[in-house]
N, CA, C and O of each residue as an XYZ file, in Angstrom:
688
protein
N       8.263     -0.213    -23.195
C       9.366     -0.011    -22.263
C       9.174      1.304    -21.506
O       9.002      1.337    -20.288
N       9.217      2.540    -22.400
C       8.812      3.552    -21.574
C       7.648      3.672    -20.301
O       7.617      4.036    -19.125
N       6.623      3.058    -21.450
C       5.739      2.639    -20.405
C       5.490      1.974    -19.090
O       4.728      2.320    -18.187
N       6.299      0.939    -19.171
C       6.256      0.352    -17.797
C       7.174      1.294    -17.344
O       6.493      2.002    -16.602
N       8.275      1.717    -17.343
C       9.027      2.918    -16.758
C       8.255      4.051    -15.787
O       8.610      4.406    -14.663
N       7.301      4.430    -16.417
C       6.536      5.923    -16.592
C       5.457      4.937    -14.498
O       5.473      5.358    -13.342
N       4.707      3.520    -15.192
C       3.980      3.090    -14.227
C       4.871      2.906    -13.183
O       4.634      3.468    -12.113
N       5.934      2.160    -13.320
C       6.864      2.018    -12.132
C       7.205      3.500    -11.424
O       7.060      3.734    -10.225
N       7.414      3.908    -11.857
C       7.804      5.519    -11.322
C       6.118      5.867    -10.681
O       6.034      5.967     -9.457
N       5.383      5.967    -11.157
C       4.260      6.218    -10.518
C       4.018      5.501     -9.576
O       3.696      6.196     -8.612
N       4.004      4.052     -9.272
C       3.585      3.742     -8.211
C       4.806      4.255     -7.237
O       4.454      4.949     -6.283
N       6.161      3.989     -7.382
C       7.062      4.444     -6.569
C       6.568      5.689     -6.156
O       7.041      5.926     -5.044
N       5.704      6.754     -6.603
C       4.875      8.199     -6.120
C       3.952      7.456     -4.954
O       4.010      7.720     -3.753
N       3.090      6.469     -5.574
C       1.932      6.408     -4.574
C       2.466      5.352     -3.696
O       1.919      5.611     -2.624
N       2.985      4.628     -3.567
C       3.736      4.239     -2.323
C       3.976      5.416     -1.089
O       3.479      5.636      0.015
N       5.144      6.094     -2.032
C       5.540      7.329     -1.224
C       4.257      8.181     -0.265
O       4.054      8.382      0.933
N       3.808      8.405     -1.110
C       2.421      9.451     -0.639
C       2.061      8.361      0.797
O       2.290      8.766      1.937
N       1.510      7.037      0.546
C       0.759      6.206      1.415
C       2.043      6.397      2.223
O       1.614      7.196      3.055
N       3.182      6.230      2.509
C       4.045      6.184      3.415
C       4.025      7.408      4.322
O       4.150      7.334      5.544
N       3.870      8.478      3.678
C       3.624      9.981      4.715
C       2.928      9.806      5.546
O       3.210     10.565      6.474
N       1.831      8.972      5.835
C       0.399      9.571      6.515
C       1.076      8.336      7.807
O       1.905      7.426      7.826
N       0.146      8.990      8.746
C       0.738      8.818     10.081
C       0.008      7.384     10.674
O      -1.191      7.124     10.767
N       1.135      6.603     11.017
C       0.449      4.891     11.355
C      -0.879      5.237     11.854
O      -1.401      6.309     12.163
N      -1.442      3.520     11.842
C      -2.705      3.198     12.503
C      -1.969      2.140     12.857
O      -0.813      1.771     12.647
N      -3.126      1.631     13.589
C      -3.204      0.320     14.203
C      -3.106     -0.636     12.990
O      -3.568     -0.386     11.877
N      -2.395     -1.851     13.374
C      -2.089     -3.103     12.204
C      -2.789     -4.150     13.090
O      -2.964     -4.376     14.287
N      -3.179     -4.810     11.579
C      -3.819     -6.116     12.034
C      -2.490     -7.629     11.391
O      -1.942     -8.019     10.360
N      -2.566     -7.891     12.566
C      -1.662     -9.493     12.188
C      -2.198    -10.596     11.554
O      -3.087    -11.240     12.110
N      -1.824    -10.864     10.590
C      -2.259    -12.133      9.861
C      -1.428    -12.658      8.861
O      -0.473    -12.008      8.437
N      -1.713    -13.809      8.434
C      -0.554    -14.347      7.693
C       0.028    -14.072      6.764
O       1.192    -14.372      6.501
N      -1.057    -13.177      5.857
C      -0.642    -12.584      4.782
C      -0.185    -10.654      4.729
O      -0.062     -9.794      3.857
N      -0.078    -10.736      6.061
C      -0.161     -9.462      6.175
C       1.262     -8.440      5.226
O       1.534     -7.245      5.339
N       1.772     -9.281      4.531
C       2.734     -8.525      3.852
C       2.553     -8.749      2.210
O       3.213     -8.341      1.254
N       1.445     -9.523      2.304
C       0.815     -9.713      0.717
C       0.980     -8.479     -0.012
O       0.831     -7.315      0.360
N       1.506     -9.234     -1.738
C       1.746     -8.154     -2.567
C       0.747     -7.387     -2.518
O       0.994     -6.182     -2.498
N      -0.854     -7.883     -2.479
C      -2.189     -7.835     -3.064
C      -2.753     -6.740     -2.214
O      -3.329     -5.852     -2.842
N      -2.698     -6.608     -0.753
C      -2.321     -5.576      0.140
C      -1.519     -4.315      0.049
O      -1.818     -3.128      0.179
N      -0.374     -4.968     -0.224
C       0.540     -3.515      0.201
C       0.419     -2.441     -1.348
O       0.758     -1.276     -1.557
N      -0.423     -3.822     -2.484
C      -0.149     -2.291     -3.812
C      -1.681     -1.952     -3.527
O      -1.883     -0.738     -3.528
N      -2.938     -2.824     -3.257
C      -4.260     -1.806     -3.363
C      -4.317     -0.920     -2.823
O      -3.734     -0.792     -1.747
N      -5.117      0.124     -3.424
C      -5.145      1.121     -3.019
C      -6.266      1.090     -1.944
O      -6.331      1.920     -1.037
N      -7.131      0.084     -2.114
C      -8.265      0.156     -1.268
C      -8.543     -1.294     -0.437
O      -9.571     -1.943     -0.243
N      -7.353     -1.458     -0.105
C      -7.510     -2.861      0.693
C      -8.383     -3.087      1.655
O      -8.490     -2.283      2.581
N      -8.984     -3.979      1.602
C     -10.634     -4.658      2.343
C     -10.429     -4.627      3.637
O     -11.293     -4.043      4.292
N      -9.462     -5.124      4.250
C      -9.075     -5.609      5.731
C      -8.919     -4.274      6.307
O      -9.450     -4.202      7.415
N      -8.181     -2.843      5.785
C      -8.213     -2.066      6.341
C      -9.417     -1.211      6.462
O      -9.786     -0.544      7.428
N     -10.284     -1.447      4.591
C     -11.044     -0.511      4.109
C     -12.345     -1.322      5.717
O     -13.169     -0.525      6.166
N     -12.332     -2.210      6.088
C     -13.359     -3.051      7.113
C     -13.465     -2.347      8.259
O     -14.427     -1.848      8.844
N     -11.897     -2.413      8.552
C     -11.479     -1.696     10.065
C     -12.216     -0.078     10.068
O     -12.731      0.350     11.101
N     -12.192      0.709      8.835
C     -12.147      2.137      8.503
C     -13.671      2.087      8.775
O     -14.122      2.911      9.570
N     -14.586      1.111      8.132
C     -16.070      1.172      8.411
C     -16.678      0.903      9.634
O     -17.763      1.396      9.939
N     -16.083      0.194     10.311
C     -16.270      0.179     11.676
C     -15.858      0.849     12.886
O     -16.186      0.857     14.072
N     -15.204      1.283     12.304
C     -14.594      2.698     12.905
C     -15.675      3.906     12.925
O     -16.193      4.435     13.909
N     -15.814      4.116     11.905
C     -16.869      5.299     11.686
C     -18.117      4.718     11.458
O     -18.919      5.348     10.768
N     -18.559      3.158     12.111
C     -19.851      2.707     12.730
C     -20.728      3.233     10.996
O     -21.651      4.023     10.796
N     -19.935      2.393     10.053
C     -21.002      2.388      8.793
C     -21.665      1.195      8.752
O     -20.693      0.456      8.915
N     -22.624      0.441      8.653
C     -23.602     -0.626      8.776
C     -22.821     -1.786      8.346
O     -22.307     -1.517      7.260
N     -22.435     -3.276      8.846
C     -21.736     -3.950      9.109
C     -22.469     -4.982      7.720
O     -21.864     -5.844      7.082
N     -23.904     -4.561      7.544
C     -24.374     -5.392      6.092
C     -23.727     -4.631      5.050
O     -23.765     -5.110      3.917
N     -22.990     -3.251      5.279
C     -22.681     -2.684      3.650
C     -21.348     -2.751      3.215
O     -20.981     -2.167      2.195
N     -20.628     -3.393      3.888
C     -18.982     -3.601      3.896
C     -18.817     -4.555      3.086
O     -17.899     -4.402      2.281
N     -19.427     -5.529      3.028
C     -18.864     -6.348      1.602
C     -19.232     -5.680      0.448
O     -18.305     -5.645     -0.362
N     -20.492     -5.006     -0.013
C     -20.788     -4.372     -1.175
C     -19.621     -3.031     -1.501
O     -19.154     -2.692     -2.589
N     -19.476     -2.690     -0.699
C     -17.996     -1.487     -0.823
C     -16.942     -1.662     -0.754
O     -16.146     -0.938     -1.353
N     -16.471     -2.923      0.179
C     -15.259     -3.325     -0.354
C     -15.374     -4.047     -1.856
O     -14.449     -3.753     -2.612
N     -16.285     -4.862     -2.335
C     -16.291     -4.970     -3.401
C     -16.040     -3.910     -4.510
O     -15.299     -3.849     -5.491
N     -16.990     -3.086     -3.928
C     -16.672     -1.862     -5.432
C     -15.711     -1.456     -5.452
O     -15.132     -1.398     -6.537
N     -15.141     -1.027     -4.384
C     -13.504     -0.183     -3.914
C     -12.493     -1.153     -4.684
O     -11.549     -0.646     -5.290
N     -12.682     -2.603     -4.670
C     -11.703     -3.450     -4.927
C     -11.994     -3.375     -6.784
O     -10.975     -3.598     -7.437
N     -13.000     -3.148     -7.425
C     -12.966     -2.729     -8.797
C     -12.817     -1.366     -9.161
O     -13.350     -1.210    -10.259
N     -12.449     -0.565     -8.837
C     -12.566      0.818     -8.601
C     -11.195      1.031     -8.765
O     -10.601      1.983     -9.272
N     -10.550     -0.582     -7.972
C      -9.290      0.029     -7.934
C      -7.911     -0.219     -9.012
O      -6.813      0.304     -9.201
N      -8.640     -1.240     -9.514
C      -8.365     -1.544    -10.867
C      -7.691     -0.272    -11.987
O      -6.881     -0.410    -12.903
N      -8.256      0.724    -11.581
C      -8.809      1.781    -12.585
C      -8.302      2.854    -12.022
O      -8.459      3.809    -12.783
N      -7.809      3.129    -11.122
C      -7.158      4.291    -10.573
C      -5.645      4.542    -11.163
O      -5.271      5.714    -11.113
N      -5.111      3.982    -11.486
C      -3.539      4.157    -12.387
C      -4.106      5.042    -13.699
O      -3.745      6.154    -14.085
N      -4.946      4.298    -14.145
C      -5.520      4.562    -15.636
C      -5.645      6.339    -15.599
O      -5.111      7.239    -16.248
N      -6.878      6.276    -14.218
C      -7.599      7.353    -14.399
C      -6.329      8.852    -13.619
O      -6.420     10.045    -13.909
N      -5.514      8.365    -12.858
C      -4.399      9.510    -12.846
C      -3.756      9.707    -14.238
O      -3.903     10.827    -14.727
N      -3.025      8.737    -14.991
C      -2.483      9.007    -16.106
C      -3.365     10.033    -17.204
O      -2.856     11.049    -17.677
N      -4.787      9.575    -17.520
C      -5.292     10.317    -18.280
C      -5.539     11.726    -18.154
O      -5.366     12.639    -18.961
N      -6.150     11.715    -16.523
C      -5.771     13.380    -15.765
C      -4.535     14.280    -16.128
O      -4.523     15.402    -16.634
N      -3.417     13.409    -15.694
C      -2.174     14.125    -15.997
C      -1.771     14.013    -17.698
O      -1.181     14.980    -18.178
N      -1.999     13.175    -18.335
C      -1.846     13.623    -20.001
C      -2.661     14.683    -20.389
O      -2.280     15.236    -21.420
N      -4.038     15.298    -19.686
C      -4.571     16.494    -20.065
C      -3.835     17.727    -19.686
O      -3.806     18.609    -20.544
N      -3.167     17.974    -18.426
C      -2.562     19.131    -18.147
C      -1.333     19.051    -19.103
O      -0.730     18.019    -19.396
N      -1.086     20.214    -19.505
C      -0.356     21.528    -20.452
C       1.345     20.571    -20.675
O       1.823     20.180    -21.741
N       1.858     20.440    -19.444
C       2.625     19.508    -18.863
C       2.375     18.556    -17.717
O       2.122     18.863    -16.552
N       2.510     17.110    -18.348
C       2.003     16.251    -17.410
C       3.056     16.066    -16.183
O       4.259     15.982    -16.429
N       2.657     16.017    -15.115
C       3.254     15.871    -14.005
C       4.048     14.834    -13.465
O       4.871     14.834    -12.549
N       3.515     13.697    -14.437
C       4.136     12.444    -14.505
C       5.305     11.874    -14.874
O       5.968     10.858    -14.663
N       5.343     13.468    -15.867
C       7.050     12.804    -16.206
C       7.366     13.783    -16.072
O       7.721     14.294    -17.135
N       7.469     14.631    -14.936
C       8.435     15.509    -14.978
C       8.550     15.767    -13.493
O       7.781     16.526    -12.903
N       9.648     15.034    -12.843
C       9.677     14.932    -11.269
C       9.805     16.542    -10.355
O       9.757     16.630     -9.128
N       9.951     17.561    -11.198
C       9.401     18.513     -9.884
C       8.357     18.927     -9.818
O       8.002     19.754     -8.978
N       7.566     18.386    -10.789
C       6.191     18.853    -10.362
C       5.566     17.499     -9.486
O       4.393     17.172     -9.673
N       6.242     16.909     -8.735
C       5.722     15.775     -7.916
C       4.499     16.134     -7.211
O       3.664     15.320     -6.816
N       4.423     17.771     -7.037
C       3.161     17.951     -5.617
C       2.089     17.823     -6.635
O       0.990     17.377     -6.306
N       2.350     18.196     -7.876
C       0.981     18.245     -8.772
C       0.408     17.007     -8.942
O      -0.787     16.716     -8.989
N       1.671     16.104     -9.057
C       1.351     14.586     -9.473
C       0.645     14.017     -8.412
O      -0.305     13.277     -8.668
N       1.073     14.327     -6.879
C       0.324     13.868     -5.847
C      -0.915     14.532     -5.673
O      -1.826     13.768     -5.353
N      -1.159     15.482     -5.765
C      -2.311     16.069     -5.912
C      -3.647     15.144     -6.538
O      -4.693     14.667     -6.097
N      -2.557     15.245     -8.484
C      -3.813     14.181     -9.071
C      -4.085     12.835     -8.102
O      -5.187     12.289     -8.154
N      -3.102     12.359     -7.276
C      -3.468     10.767     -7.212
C      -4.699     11.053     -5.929
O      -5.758     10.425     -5.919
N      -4.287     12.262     -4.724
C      -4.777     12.112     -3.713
C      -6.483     12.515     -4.432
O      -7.475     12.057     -3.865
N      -6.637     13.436     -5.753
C      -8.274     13.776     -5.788
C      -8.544     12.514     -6.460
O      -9.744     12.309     -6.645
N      -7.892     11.777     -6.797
C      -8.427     10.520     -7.812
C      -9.409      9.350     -6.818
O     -10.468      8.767     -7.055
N      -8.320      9.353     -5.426
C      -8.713      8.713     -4.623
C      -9.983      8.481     -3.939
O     -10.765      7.562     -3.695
N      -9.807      9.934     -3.712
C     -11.098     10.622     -2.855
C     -12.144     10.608     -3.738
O     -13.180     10.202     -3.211
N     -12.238     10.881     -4.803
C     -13.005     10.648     -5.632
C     -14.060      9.111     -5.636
O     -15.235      8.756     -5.541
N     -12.805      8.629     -5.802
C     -13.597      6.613     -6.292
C     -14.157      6.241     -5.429
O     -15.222      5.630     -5.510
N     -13.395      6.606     -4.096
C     -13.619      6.024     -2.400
C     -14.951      7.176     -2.207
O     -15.999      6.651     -1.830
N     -14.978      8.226     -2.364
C     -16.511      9.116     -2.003
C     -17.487      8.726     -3.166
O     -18.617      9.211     -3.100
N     -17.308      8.237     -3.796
C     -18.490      7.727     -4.723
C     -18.976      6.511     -4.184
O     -20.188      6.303     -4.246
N     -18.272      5.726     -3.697
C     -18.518      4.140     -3.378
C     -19.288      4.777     -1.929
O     -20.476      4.591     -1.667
N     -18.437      5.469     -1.171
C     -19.414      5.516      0.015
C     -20.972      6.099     -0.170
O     -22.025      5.541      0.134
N     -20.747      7.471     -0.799
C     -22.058      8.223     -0.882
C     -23.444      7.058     -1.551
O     -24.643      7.074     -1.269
N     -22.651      6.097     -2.537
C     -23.619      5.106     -3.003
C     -24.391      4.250     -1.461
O     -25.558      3.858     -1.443
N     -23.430      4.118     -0.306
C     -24.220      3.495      0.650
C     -24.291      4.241      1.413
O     -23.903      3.815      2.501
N     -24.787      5.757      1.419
C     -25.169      6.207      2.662
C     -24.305      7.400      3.487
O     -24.786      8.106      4.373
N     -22.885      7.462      2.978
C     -21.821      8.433      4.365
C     -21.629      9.451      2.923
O     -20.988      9.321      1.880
N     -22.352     10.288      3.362
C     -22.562     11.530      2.300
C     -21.763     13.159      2.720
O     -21.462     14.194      2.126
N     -21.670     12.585      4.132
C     -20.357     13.928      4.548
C     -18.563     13.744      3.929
O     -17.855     12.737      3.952
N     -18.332     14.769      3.550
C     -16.999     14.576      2.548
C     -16.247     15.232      3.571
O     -15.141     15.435      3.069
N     -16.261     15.612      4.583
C     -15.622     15.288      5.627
C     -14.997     14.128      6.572
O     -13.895     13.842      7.040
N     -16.226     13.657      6.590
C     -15.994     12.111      7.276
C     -15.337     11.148      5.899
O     -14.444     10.318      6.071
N     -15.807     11.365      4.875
C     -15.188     10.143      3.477
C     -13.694     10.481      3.714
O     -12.874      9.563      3.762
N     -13.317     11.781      3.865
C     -11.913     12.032      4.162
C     -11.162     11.770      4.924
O      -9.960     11.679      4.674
N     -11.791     11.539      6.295
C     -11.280     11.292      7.138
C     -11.300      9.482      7.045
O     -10.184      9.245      7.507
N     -11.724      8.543      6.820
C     -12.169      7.769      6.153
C     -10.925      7.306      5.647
O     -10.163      6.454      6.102
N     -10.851      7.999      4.646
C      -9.844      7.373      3.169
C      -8.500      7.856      4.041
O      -7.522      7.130      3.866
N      -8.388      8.546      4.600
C      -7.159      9.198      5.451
C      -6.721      7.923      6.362
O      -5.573      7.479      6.362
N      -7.628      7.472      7.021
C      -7.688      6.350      7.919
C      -6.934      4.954      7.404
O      -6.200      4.213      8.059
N      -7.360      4.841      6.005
C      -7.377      3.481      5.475
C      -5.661      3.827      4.955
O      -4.805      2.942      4.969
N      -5.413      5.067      4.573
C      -4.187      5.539      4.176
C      -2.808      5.075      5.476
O      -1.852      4.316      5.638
N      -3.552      6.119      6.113
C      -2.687      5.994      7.235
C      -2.486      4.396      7.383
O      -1.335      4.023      7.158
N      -3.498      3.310      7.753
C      -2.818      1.797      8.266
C      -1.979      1.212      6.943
O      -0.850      0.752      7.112
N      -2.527      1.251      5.759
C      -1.633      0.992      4.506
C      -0.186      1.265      5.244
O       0.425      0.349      5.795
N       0.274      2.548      5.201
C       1.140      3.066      5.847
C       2.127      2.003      6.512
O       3.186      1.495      6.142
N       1.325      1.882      7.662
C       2.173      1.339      8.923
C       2.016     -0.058      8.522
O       3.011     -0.667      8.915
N       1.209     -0.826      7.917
C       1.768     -1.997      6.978
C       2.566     -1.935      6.377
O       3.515     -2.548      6.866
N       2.924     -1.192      4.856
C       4.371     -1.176      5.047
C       5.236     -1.155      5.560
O       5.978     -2.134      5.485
N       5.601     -0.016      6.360
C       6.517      0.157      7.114
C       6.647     -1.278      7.920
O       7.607     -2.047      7.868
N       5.497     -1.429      8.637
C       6.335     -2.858      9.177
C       6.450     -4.012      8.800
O       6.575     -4.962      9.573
N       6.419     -4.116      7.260
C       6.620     -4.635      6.477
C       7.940     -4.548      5.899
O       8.252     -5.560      5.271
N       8.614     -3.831      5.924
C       9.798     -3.401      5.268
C      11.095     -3.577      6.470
O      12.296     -3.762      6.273
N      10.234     -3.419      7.940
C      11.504     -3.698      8.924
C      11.476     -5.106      9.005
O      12.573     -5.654      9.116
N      10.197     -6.006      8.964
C      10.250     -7.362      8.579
C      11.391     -7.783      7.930
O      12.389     -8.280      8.451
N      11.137     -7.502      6.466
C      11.977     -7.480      5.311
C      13.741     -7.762      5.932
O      14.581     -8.655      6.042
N      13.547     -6.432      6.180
C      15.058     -6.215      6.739
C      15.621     -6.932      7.829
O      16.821     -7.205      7.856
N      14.747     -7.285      8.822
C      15.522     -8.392      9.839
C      15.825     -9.505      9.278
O      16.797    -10.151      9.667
N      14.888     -9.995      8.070
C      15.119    -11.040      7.409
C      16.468    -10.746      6.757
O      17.287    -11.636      6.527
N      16.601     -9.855      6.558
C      17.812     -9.966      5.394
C      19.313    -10.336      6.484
O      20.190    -11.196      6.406
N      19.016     -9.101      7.560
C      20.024     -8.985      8.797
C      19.995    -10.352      8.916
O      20.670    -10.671      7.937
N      19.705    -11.272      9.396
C      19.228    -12.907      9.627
C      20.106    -13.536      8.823
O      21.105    -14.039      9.338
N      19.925    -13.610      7.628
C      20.409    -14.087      6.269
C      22.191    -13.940      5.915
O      22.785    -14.881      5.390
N      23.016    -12.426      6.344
C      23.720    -11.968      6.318
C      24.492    -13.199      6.668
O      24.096    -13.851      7.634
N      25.657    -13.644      5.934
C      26.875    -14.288      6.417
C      28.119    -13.289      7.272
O      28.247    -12.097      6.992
N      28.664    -13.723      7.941
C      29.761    -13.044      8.231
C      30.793    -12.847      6.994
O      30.965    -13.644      6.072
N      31.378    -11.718      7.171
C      32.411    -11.308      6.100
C      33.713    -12.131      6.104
O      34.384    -12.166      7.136
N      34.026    -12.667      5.211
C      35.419    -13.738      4.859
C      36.194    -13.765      5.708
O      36.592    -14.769      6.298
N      36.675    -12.074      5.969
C      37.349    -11.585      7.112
C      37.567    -12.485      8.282
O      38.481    -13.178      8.728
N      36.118    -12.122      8.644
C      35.943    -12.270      9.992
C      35.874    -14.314     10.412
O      36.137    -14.983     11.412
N      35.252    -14.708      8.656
C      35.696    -16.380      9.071
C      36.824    -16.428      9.350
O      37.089    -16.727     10.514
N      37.858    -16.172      8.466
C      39.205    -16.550      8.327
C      39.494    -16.350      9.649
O      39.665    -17.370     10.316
N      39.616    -15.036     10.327
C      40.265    -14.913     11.534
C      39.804    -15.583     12.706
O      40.394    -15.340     13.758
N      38.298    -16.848     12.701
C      37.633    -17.043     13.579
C      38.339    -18.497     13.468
O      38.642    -19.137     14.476
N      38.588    -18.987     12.071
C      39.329    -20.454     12.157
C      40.650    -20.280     12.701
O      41.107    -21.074     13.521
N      41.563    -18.835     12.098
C      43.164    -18.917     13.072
C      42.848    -18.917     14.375
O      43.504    -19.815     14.903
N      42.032    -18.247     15.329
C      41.755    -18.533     16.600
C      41.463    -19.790     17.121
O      41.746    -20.082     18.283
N      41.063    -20.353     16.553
C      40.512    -21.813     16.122
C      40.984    -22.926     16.382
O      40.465    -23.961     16.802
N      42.550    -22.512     15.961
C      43.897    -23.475     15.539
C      44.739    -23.699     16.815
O      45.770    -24.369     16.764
């Protein structure tokens, strides 16, 4: 119980974090509000856009989105264990949130600069800018994902009793 507590609260962190960084361009597609999307951390469709962007070889994008997509498996794990080593873990203790973001943002950079440097983009400048990139459209998938959401709901909304009742006395 705690446990799932402790993960839920964490991703509610890395949501957050991915929500800061400043839109990109979105791609439309059917699934574009897929669970499978909006929780990876290293989603393919964007991690694609990010490689072609920075003109990385169009044969090495499936081998890195592959790894990125096992890599990413393992990134919850590997923040938690980070933060159970410090003195006080950051994880459960919400004002140290910048520490907690801290761990997630070097965790990131980490998995994502290993996968690249394995094919070739060995400047940790550009991996940053990179993982920043893929951050940022995550981003603006949510977000317009969430105003989606919400028109749907606006849509859905019945009028208030109120306002029937008084629409049938007019009615009469």
């Amino acid at each position: 119980m705690k446990s799932t507590l402790l993960r839920k609260s964490i991703l509610a962190l890395f949501l957050a974090v991915g929500i800061c960084s400043v839109p990109n361009a979105v791609h439309a597609d059917e699934d574009e509000c897929s669970r499978e999307i909006l929780l990876s951390y290293f989603p393919s469709v964007f991690v694609k856009e990010t490689l072609a962007k920075y003109k990385v070889p169009q044969d090495q994008w499936d081998a890195i989105t592959k790894e990125l997509a096992d890599r990413d498996k393992n990134i919850l794990k590997i923040v938690e264990e980070k933060a159970a080593k410090l003195e006080s873990n950051p994880l459960k203790d919400p004002q140290q949130r910048q520490a907690a973001v801290k761990i997630f943002r070097d965790t990131l950079f980490e998995n994502f600069a290993a996968v690249l440097k394995a094919h070739g983009v060995k400047d940790d400048k550009q991996i940053q800018e990179m993982l920043d990139n893929v951050q940022q459209q995550k981003a603006q998938r949510f977000a317009k994902c969430m105003q989606k959401h919400q028109q749907q709901q606006k849509a859905n909304v019945k009028p208030p009793q109120a306002a029937q009742n008084k629409s049938e006395v007019e009615g009469d």
